[in-house]
Structure formats: structure tokens, C-alpha cells
N, C-alpha and C positions, 0 to 999 in steps of 0.2 A: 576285515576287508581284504587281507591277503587272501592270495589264490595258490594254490601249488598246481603242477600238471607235472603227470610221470612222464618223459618223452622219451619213446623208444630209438634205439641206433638209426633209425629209418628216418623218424620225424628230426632225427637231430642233424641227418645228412642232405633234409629238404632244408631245414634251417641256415645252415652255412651255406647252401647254394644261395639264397635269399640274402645273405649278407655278403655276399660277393657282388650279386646284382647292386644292392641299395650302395655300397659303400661306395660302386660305381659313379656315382649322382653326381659328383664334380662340386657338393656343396663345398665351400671354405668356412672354419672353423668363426664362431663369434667368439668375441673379446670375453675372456674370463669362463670359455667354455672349450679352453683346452685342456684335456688331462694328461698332461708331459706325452705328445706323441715323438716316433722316433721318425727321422727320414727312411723311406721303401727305396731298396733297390732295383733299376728298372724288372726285375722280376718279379718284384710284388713283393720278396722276403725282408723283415727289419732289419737293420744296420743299427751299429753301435750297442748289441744287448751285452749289458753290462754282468760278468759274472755265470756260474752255475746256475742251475735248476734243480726241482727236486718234485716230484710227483703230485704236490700241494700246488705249483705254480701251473704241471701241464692241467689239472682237473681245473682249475681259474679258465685261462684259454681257454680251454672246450667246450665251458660252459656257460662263460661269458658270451661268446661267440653268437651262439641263438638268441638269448639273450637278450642282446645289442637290434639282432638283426630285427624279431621281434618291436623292441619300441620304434627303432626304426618304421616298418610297415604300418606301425599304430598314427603315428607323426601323419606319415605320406598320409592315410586317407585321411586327416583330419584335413591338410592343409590341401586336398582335393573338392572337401566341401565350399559352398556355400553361407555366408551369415556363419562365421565363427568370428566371436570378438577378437578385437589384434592383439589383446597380451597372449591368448592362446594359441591364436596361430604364431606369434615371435617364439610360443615356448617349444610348440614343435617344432620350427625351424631349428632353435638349439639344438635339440635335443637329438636332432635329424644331422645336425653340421657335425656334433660332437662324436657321437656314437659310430658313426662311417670311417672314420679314420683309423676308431680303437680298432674296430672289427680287423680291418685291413692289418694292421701293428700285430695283433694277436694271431694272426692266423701267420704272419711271417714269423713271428716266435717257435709256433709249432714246428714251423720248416726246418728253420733254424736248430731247434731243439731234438730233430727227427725223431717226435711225437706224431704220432695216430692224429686229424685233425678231428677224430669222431670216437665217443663212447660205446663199447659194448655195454649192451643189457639194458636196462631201468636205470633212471636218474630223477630224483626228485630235483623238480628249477623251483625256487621260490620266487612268485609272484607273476611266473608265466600266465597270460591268457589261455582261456580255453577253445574249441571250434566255437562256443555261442556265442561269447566273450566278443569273438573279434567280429562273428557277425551282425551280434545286435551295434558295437562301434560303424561298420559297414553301413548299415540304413539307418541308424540316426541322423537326422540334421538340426542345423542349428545351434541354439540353445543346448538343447537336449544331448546333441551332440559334445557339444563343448564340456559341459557335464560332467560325462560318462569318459571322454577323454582323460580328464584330469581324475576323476575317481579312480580309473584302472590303471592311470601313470602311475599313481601315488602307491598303490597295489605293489606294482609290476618294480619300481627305484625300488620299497622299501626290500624286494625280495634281492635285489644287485646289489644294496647296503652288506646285506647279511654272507652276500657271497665274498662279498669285496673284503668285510671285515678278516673274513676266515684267511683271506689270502695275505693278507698286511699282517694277521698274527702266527699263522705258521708255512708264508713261502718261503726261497731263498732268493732268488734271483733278483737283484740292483733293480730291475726296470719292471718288471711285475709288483714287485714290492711298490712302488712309487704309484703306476696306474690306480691300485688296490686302492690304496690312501687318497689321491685324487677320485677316483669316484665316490667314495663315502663322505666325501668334501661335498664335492658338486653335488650329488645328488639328495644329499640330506638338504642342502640349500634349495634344491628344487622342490623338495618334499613340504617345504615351508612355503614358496610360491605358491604351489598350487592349493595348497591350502585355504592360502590368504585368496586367491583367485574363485575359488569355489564360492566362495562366502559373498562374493560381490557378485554372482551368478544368479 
């Protein structure tokens, strides 16, 4: 069920425009769907990053960052439909509260860190969507919709599990370290929701 998509420096620097937009949203975080965020300084950069970095943490950021922005847009057009049952539409809403903030946190790290916020070359993402991917999500409704949502969620976490792990087992950094481990938290838990959700579909 995993997907991979190579995404080039282009598509990677549409991606982070998109997650500047979506993190915009003014959502506030639900209970148990924080992963340790830091406070923004009115420039948008994090405060309080704890500690050095090391090249493991900026490639986390950079590519986290799409990533994020990514399920984000996947969320919004779910919870723009019609007739989607309410645990799925509450899961996008998380998933939409949660992910906006990282985005934000991560890209002030980069600042911070005065890292590049974009990759040269090819990057394989695991469990990125592809163009059809998100279009057949786009004109699905309903049921069907609902579906195909939580199919390509469960896709899309298990490939941010695999990312998140790499980063909790060889970053440095105090506060990327923590993210890393809260995601593979949250998201492995969500990977069991939806699960459990499919099944009652």
C-alpha cells in the first residue's frame, strides 16, 4: 500500500509554499494531538531550539516539511466534502490541527539553523501521494471518499513513521529529536485508528 514519489527541488519548493499557506488556517491544536510544539517568534522563526544540529536533522525538516503540507491538503479536501462519516472527518481535523504547527516549528528551525529550506536534486518521500493519487481523493465522494482517505493516510503516516524513526535514531538536536519520537507516537496510533475505521466502512 506504500507509495513513494521522487520529488524534484521544484515540486519540493511548491510543497513548502503550500505549507506556509495551510499552516496558515488558524486551526488550534486537539488534546493529545500535540507533538511537543515550540512558541514562533512574531517572525514565524522557533524559539527555545534546544542544542546543535547536524545534517540528519536539517534533511528531517526539509522533508518533513512537504510532507506535513501534503496530508494537510489531503485533510482539507476531505473535510470540504459532503457525507463523510464524523470519525473521519474529527480524524482530519487532527491531523490538519496537528500538522500546521509542525510545519510552521520546522521551517523556523531551518531559519534558525541557516539551512537551505529546499533540497537539491531527487529525494525519494515515502508514502507521498502521486498527481492521480490526489486527484482521484479530489472526485471521490462520500463513502468512497472516506475510504480512499484513510487508505492513502495510512500509506502516506506509515512513510512519516519511517522518516521520523531515522531522525530519533541518528539526529542531534534536543527538539527535532523529541518531534521525531512524537510523531512515530502519534502516528503509529493513528495508523491503528484508521485501521480500525476502515473496517467499520
Amino acid at each position: 500500500m506504500k507509495k513513494t514519489l521522487t520529488m524534484t527541488a521544484a515540486a519540493l519548493a511548491t510543497a513548502i509554499g503550500l505549507a506556509g499557506c495551510s499552516a496558515g488556517s488558524g486551526s488550534s491544536n486537539m488534546p493529545g494531538m500535540n507533538h511537543g510544539s515550540v512558541p514562533a517568534s512574531s517572525s514565524g522563526s522557533a524559539v527555545g531550539i534546544t542544542g546543535e544540529h547536524n545534517a540528519v536533522d536539517a534533511a528531517f525538516a526539509r522533508m518533513m516539511i512537504p510532507h506535513h503540507a501534503q496530508a494537510v491538503q489531503m485533510s482539507d479536501m476531505v473535510l470540504a466534502k459532503k457525507d463523510i462519516p464524523a470519525p473521519v472527518n474529527a480524524l482530519a481535523g487532527r491531523i490538519k490541527a496537528a500538522q500546521g504547527p509542525e510545519i510552521e516549528k520546522m521551517r523556523g528551525w531551518l531559519k534558525d539553523w541557516n539551512e537551505p529550506a529546499e533540497m537539491s536534486g531527487e529525494h525519494m518521500m515515502d508514502g507521498m501521494m502521486g498527481d492521480d493519487d490526489m486527484k482521484t481523493l479530489m472526485a471521490s465522494q462520500g463513502l468512497e471518499a472516506a475510504r480512499l482517505f484513510l487508505t492513502q493516510m495510512i500509506a502516506h503516516h506509515q512513510g512519516a513513521v519511517v522518516m521520523a524513526q531515522k531522525e530519533s535514531n541518528d539526529g542531534k538536536n534536543t527538539d527535532a529529536l523529541k518531534l521525531g519520537k512524537d510523531i512515530v507516537s502519534a502516528q503509529e496510533a493513528e495508523i491503528k485508528e484508521m485501521n480500525e475505521l476502515l473496517g467499520t466502512l
